[in-house]
Legacy VTK file of the C-alpha trace (Angstrom):
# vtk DataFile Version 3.0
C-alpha trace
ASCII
DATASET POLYDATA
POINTS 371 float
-3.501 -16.957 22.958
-1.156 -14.869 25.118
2.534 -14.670 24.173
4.485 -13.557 26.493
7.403 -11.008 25.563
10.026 -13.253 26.800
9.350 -16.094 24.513
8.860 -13.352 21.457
12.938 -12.774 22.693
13.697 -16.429 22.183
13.612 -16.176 18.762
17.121 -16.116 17.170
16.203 -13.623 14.277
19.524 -13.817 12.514
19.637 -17.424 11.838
15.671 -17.021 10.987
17.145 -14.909 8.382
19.799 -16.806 7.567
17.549 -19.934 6.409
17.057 -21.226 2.869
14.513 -18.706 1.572
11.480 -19.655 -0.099
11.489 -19.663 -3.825
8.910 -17.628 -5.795
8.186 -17.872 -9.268
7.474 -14.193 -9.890
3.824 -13.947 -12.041
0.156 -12.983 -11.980
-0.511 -16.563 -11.052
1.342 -16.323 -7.520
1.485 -12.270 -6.345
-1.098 -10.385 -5.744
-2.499 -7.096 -7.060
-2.772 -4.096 -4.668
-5.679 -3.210 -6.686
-4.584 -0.905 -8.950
-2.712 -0.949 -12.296
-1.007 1.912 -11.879
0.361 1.277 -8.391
1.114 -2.456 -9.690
3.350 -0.655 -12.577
5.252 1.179 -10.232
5.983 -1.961 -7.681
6.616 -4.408 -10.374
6.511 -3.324 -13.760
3.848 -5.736 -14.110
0.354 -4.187 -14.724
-1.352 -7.293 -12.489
0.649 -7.901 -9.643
2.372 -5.366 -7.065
2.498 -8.179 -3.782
4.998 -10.770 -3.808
3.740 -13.644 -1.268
6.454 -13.381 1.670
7.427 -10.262 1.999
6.284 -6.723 4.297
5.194 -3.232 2.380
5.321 -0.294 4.492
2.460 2.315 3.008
3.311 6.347 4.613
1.072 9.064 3.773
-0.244 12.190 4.913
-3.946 11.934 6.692
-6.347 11.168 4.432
-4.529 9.950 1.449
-6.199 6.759 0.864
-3.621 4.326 2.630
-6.415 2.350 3.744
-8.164 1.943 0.941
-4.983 0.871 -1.229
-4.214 -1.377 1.943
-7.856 -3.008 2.019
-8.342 -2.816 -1.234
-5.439 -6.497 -1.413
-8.016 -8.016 0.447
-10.503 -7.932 -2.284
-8.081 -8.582 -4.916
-7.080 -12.087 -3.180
-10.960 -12.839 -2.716
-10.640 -13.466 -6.737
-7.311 -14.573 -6.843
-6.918 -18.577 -6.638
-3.480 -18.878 -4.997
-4.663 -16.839 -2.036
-8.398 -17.980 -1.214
-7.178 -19.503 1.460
-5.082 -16.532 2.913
-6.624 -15.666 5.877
-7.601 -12.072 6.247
-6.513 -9.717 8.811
-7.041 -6.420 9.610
-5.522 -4.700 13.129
-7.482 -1.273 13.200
-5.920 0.253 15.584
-7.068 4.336 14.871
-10.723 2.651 14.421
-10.755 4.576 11.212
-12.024 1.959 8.980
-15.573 2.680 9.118
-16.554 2.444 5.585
-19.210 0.062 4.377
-16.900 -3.238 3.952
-19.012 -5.126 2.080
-20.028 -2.569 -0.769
-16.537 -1.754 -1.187
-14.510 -4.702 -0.764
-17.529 -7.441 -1.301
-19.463 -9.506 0.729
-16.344 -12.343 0.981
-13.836 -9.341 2.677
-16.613 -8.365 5.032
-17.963 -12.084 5.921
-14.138 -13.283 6.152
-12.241 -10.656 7.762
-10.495 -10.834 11.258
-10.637 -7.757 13.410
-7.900 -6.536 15.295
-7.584 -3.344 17.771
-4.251 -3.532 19.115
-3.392 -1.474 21.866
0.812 -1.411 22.012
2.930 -2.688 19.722
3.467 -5.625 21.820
0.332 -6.982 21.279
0.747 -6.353 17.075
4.104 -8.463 17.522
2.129 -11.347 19.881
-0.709 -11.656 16.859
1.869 -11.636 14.291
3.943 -14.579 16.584
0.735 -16.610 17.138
-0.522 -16.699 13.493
3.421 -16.721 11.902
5.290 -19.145 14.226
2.686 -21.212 16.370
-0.191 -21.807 13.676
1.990 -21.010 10.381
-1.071 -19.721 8.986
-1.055 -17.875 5.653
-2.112 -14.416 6.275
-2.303 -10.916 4.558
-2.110 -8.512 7.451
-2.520 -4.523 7.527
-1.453 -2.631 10.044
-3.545 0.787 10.262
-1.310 2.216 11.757
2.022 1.819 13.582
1.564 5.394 14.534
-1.254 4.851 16.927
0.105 1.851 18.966
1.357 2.467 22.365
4.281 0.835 23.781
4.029 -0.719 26.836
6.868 0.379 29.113
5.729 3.992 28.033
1.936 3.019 28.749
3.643 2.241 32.485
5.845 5.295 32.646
2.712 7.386 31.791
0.838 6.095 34.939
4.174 6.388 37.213
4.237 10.152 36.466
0.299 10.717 36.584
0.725 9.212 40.413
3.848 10.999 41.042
1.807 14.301 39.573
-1.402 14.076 41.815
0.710 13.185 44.845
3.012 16.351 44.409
6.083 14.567 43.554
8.695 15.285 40.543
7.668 13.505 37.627
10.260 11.411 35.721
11.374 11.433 32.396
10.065 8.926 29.558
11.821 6.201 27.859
12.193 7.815 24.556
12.360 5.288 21.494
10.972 2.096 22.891
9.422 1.484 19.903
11.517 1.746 17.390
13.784 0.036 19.422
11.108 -2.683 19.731
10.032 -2.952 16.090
14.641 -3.126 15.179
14.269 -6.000 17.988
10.902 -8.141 16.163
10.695 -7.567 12.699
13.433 -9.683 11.374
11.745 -12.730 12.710
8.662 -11.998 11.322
10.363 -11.513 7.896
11.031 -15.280 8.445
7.568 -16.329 9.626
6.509 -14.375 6.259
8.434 -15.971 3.652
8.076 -19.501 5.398
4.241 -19.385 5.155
4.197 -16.786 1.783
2.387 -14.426 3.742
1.963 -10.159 3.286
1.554 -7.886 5.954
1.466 -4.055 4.926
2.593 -1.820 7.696
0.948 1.603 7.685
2.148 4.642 9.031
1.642 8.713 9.234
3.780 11.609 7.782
4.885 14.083 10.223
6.382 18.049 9.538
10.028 17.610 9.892
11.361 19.862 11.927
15.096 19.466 11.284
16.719 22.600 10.678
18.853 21.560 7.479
17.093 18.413 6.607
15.727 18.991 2.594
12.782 16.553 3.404
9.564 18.506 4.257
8.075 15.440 5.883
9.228 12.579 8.229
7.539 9.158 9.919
8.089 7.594 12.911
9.086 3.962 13.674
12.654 3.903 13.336
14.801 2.618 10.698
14.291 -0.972 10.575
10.961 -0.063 8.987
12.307 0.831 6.003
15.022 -1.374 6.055
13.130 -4.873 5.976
10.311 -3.424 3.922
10.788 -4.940 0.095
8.891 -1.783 -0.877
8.060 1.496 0.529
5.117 3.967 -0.519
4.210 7.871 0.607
1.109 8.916 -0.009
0.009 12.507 -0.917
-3.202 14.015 -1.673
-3.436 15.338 -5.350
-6.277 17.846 -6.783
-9.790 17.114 -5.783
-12.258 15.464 -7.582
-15.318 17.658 -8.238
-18.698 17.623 -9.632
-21.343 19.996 -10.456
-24.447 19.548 -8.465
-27.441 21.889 -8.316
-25.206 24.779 -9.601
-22.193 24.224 -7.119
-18.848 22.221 -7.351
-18.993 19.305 -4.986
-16.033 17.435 -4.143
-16.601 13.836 -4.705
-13.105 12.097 -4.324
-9.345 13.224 -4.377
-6.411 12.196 -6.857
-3.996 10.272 -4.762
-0.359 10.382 -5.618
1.416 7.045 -4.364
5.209 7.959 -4.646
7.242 4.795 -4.090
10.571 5.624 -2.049
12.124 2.193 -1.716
11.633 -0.774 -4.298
13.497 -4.239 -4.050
11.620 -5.826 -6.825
12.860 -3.112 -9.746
15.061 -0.727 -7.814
12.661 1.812 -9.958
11.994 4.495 -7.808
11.284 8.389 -7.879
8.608 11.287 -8.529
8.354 9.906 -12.323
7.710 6.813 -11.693
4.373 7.883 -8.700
0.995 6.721 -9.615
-2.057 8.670 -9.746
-4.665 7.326 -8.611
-8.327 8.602 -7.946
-10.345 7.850 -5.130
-14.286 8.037 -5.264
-16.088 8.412 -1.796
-19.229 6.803 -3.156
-16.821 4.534 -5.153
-13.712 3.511 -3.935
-10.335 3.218 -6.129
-11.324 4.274 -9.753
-8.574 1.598 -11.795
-9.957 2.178 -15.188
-10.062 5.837 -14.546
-6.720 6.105 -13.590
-5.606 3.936 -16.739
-6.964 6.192 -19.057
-6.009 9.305 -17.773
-2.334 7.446 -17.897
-3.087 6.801 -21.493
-4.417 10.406 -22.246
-1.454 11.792 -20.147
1.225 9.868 -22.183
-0.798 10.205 -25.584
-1.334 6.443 -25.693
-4.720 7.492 -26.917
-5.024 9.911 -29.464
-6.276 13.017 -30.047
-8.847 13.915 -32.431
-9.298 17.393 -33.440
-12.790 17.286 -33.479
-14.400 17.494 -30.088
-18.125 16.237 -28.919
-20.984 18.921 -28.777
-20.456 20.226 -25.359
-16.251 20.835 -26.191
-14.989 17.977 -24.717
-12.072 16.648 -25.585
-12.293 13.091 -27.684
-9.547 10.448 -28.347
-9.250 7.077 -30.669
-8.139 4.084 -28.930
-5.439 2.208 -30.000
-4.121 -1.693 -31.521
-7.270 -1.619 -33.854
-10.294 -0.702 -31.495
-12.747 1.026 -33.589
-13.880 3.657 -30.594
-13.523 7.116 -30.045
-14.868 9.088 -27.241
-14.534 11.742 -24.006
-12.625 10.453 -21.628
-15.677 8.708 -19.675
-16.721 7.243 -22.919
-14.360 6.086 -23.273
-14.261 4.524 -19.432
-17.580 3.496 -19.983
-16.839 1.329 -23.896
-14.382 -0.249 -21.226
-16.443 -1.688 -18.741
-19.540 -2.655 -20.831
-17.203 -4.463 -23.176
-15.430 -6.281 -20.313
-12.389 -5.144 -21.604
-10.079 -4.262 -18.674
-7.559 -6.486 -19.369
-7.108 -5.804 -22.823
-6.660 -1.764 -21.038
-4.124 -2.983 -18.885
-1.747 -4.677 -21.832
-2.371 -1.102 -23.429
-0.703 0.675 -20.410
1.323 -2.093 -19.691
3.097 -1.940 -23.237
3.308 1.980 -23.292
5.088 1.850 -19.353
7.399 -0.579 -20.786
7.832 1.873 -24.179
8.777 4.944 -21.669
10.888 2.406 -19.872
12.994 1.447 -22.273
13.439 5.184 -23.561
15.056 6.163 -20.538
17.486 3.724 -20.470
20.839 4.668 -21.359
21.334 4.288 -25.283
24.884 2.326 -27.225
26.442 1.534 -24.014
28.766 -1.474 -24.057
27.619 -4.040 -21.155
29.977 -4.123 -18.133
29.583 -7.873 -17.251
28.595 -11.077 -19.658
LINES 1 372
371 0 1 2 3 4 5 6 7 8 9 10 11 12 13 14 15 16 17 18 19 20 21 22 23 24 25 26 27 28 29 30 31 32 33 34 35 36 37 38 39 40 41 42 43 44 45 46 47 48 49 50 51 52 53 54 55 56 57 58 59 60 61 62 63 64 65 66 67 68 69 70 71 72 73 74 75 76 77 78 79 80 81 82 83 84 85 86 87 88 89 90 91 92 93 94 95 96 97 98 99 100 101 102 103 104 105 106 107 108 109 110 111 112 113 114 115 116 117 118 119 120 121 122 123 124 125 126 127 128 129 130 131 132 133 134 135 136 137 138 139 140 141 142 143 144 145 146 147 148 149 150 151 152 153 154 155 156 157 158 159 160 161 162 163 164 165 166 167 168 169 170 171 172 173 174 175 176 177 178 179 180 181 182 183 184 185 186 187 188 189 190 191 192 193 194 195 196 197 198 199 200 201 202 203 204 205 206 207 208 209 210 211 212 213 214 215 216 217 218 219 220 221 222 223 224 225 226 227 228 229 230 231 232 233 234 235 236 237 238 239 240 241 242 243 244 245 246 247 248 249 250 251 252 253 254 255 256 257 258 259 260 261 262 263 264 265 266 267 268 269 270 271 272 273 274 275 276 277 278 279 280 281 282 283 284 285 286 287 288 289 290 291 292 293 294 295 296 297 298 299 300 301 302 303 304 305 306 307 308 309 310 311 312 313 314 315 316 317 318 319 320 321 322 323 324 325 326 327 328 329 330 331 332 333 334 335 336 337 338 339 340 341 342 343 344 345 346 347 348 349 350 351 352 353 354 355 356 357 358 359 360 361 362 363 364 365 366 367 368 369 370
């Protein structure tokens, strides 16, 4: 179904806004992981959930940086996840850069279930969002990957006016500057509405850029305007960390990356900041390594502790904590973990040692301002 822009200007988006909002009972029975504990810490505080139903997450990062795997990586989480196995699945690739092997990564269910998207402009993202939002009120989780590489129309036009203007020998025009953020400023507040009527997610993704602004202390911007980060209930840049490497055949192989997912905007704790980033590794033969980056959290912020006597080869061991008779190298210790089925029991561990680091940095004997 075609939707034509003028009807996408119809829309009133204030008083879409201004409607009764949809309560949420905040919980690991109704939001959704992003797939990682860590990154679920930093969104929520919560070490299961990081997606509240009804809301948009705009994901920034520099190339390579794993945006679409901690984008995709939702859509296996709600293949497990009760209150969203009916969530429809949808992912709008416009770089084509998603070429991984769906179905070992995500599962079979992501892979079978899946709707594929290549938008061209962002006029066509805002028509898919208006036909699945507003006409069919379906309940979706949406990525787009990315904002970056959609066209906008008018410019898509102004390009072909000043190629024929060019190979006829006439003076070429100039272009129309920021139609799109202009465009995204003009759409996204209704779609906030069509998202927390129907308790849907969509995940925005975008690139970094070198900022080139003379006295500007940021060493990186984004395109996309404002409004992206103004409607967004949380925003994440991505960096890539130190490599992952492994010895093979006499020679250091890289074999994933540490990604560090640095949240810059958060309406669900207001927590935001280098100390609060997640580090997360990424395996190329693997995918997002959860457990991994749990226990290096742990090891990091001596949750686990250290024994002075190390294993045969000098590796460093540790003793796990609240009465689990196991001590090993750090992927013993990963390994005890997933034989035992005990990831959960993991993530109350980091879970209560977040909340412990929490609570020492908040400000100490102060008399409450308001009762």
């Amino acid at each position: 179904m075609t939707i034509s822009d003028k009807k996408l200007k119809k829309i009133d988006s204030k008083k879409a806004l201004l409607k009764k909002r949809r309560k949420i009972i905040l919980g690991d029975d109704t939001c959704l992981s992003t797939g990682s504990t860590m990154l679920n810490l930093a969104y929520s505080d919560h070490p299961r959930y990081g997606f509240i139903p009804g809301n948009y997450y705009f994901l920034v990062g520099d190339s390579t940086s794993g945006k679409t795997w901690l984008s995709m990586t939702c859509f296996a989480e709600s293949r497990i996840h009760k209150a969203f196995a009916d969530y429809e699945l949808h992912f709008d690739d416009v770089e084509n850069g998603a070429l991984m092997d769906i179905a070992r990564f995500f599962g079979k269910k992501v892979a079978e279930e899946m709707i594929a998207h290549q938008s061209e402009t962002i006029q066509d993202f805002y028509r898919n969002l208006y036909d699945l939002l507003v006409v069919k009120k379906k309940k979706i989780i949406y990525v787009l990957d990315s904002q970056d590489a959609l066209d906008e129309a008018a410019a898509k036009k102004k390009f072909q006016q000043q190629k024929n203007a060019a190979e006829k020998g006439q003076k070429e025009k100039g272009s129309y500057g920021m139609g799109k953020a202009k465009y995204h400023s003009e759409n996204i507040r209704w779609v906030m509405s069509g998202l927390r009527k129907t308790g849907s997610i969509l995940i925005i993704i975008g690139q970094t850029r070198d900022n080139v602004e003379m006295f500007s202390f940021e060493k990186k911007t984004r395109s996309g305007g404002k409004s992206l980060r103004f409607y967004a209930a949380v925003e994440t840049w991505t960096e890539c960390g130190k490599k992952i490497t492994k010895t093979v055949r006499g020679r250091e192989r890289p074999i994933g990356m540490n990604v560090i997912a640095q949240v810059k905007k958060n309406r669900i704790t207001g927590k935001i900041g280098k100390e609060r980033a997640a580090l997360i590794p990424i395996y190329n033969s693997y995918g997002i390594d959860d457990v991994g980056s749990m226990v290096d959290f742990m090891i990091a912020e001596s949750g686990f502790k250290l024994l002075k006597k190390k294993d045969e080869k000098n590796r460093k061991r540790y003793r796990l904590p609240e009465g689990i008779d196991f001590a090993g190298t750090r992927g013993e210790i990963i390994k005890f973990i997933e034989e035992n089925d005990a990831v959960s029991v993991l993530q109350d561990m980091v879970a209560k040692v977040w909340h412990e680091i929490e609570e020492e940095c908040k400000l100490v004997g102060r008399k409450r301002r308001y009762e």
